[in-house]
C-alpha positions as CSV (number, residue, x, y, z in Angstrom):
1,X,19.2,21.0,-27.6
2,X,17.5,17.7,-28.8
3,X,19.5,15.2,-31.7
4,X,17.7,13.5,-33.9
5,X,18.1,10.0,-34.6
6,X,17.4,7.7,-37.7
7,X,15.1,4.6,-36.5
8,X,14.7,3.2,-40.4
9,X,16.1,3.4,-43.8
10,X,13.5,1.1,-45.2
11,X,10.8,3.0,-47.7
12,X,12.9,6.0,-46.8
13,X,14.8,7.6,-43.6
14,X,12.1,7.8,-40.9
15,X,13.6,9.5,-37.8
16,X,12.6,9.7,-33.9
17,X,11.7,13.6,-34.6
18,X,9.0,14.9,-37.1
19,X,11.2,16.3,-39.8
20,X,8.9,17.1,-43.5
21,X,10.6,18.2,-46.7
22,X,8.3,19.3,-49.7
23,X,9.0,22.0,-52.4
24,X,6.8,24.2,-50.6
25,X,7.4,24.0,-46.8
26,X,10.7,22.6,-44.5
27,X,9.4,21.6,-41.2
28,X,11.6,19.9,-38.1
29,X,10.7,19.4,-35.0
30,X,13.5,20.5,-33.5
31,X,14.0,23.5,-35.2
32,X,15.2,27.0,-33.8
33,X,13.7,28.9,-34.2
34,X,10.2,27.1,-34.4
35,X,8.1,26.2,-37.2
36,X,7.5,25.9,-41.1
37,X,10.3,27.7,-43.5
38,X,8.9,28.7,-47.1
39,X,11.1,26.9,-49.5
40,X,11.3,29.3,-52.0
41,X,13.0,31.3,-49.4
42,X,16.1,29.0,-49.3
43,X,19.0,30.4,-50.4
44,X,21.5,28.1,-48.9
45,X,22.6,25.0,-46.8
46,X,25.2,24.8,-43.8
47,X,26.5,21.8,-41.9
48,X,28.4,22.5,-38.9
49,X,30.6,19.4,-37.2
50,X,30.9,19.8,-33.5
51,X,32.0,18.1,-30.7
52,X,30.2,18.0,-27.4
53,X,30.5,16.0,-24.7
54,X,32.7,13.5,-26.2
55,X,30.2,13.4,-28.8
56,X,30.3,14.4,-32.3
57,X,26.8,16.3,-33.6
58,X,25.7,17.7,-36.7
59,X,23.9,20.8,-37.0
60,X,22.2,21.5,-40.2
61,X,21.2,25.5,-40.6
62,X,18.7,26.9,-43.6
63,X,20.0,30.3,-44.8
64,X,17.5,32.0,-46.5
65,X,16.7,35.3,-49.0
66,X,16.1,37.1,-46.2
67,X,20.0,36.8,-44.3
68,X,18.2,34.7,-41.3
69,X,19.6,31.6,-40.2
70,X,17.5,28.7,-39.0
71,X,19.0,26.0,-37.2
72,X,16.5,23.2,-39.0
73,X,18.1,20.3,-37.8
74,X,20.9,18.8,-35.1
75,X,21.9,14.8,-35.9
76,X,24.1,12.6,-34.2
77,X,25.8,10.9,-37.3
78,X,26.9,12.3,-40.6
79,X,24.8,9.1,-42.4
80,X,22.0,10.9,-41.1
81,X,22.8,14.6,-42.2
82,X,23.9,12.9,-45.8
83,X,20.6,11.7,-46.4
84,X,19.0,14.6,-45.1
85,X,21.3,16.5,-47.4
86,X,19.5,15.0,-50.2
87,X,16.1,14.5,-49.3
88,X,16.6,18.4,-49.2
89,X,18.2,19.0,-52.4
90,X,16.2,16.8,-54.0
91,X,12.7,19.0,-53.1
92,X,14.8,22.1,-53.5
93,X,17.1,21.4,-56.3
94,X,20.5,21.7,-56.3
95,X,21.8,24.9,-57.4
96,X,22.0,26.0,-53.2
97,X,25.2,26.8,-51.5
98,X,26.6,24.5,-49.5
99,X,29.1,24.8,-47.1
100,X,30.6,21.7,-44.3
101,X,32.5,23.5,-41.4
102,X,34.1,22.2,-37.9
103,X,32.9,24.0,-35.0
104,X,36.1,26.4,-33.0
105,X,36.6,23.8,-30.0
106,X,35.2,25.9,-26.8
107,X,38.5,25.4,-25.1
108,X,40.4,27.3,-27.7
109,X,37.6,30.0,-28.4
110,X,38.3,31.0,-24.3
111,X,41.8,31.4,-25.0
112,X,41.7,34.0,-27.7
113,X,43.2,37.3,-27.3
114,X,41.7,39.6,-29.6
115,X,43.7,42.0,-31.1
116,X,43.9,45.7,-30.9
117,X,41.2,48.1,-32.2
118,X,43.5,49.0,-35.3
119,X,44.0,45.1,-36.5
120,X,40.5,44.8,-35.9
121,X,39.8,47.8,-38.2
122,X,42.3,46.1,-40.7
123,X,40.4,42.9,-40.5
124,X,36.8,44.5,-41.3
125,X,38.3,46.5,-44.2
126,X,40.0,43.3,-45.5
127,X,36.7,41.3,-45.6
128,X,34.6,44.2,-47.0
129,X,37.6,45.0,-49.7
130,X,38.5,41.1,-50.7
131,X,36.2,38.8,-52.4
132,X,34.9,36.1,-50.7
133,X,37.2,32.8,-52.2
134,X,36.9,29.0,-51.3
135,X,38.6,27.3,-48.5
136,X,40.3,24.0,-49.5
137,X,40.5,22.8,-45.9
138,X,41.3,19.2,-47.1
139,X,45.0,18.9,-47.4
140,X,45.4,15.6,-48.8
141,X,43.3,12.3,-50.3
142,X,43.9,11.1,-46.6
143,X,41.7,13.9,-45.1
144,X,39.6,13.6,-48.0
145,X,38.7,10.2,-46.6
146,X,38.9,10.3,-43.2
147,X,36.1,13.3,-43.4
148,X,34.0,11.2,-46.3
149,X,34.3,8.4,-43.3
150,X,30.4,7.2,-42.1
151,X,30.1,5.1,-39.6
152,X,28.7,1.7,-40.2
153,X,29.6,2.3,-43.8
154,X,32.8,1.1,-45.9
155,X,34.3,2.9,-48.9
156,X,34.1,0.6,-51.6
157,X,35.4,3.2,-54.1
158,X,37.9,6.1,-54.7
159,X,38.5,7.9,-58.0
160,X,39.2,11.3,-59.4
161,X,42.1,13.4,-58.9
162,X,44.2,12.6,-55.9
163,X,46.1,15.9,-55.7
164,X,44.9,18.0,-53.3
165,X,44.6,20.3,-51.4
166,X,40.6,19.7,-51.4
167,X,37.5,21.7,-50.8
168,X,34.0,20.4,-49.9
169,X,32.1,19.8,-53.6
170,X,28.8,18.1,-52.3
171,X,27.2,14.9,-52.0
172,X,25.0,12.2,-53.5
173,X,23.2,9.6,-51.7
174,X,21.1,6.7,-53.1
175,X,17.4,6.9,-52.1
176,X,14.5,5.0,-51.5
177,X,13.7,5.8,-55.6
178,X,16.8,4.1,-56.4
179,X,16.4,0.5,-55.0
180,X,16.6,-1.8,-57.5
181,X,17.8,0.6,-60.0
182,X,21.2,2.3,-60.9
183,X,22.7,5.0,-58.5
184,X,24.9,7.2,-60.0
185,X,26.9,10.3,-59.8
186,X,29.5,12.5,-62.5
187,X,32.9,13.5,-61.9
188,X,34.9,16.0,-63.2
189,X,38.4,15.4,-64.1
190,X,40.7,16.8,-66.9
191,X,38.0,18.5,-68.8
192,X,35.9,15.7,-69.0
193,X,33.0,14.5,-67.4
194,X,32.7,10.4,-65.7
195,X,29.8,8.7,-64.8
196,X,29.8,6.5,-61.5
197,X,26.7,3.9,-61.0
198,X,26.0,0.9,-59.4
199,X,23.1,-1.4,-58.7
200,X,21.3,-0.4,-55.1
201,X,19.3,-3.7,-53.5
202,X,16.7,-2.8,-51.1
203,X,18.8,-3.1,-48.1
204,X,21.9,-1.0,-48.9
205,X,22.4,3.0,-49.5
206,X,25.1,4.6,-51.2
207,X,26.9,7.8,-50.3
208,X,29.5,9.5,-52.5
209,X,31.1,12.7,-51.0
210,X,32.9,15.0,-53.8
211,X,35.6,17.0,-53.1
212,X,36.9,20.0,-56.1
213,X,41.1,20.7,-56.1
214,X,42.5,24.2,-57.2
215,X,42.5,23.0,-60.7
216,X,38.8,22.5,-60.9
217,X,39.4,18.4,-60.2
218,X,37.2,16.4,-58.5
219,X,37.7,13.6,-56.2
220,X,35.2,11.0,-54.6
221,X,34.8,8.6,-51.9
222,X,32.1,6.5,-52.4
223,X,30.9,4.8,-49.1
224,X,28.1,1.6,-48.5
225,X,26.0,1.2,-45.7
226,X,23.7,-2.1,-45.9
227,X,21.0,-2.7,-43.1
């Protein structure tokens, strides 16, 4: 399995790998499996956190129309999959499902017992019968932040609703179109919609990670990266 590495931010995130995001066509060299995925086929984006080797990496997977998964990208930082995050929904819009998971540590997957063929049974008819609902997997503003953590980065801004628990919401990350202009972001809170924007200088990115409470409630850590 090959990572992919960022080399430069300047003029845009150039990596060590041939990676090319248009509207039309999704190409990485590291892909699995290989070669070009149709855009319009997209139906959705995954990230899955995993640690390997003492390690952390960041797999990035394409679901598309069709139910197939590709695995279009591994990274070795979450800066890295943030900015691919958006150079992707920025070619393919935003209305895609997302979800941010942490891979099962191998150590605990060996140690499962599974249960008998009856609970199993149980199990299937549960997921067929009950709708599929979000997991709020962030219990508190403290796991909020220590998940919205990039390294290299400081959060230089918190706001929203701190009463969790918290689900995943998305992210927004400054580009190489917004140097020298305003980067901003809304928030929902109470009903009502806030607008978060400051000015980006050539040498410094921007990356807000939203989180969405039980109440509909969002909360942001806004993180700053300068080179």
């Amino acid at each position: 399995m090959r990572v992919g590495k960022i080399t430069s931010i300047e003029n845009g995130p150039k990596r060590d790998v041939d990676v090319r995001i248009t509207p039309d066509r999704l190409f990485s060299e590291i892909s699995i499996p290989p070669g070009e995925v149709i855009g319009a086929n997209v139906s959705g984006i995954r990230v899955v956190e995993e640690r390997i080797g003492g390690n952390d990496c960041f797999h990035l997977y394409l679901e598309t129309l069709q139910g197939a998964q590709v695995l279009f990208y591994t990274a070795a930082t979450k800066f890295d999959v943030a900015l691919l995050l958006d150079e992707l929904e920025a070619s393919l819009g935003n209305k895609l499902t997302r979800a941010w998971v942490k891979a099962e540590p191998k150590k605990r997957i060996s140690k499962i017992v599974f249960g008998s063929v009856i609970a199993l049974f149980v199990l299937l008819m549960l997921a067929i019968i009950v709708p599929s609902l979000p997991r709020y997997d962030f219990t508190s503003v403290t796991e909020a932040r220590a998940f919205a953590h990039i390294e290299g980065a400081e959060i230089v801004d918190e706001l929203g609703d701190t009463n969790g628990p918290y689900r995943l919401k998305g992210s927004s990350v400054s580009g190489r179109d917004t140097f020298g202009k305003n980067f901003d972001f809304d928030l929902t809170f109470n009903g009502h919609t806030t607008n978060w924007n400051r000015l980006v200088s050539s040498n410094t990115w921007y990356v807000a990670t939203i989180f969405e409470n039980r109440r509909g409630n969002q909360f942001a850590v806004v993180s700053k990266r300068t080179e």
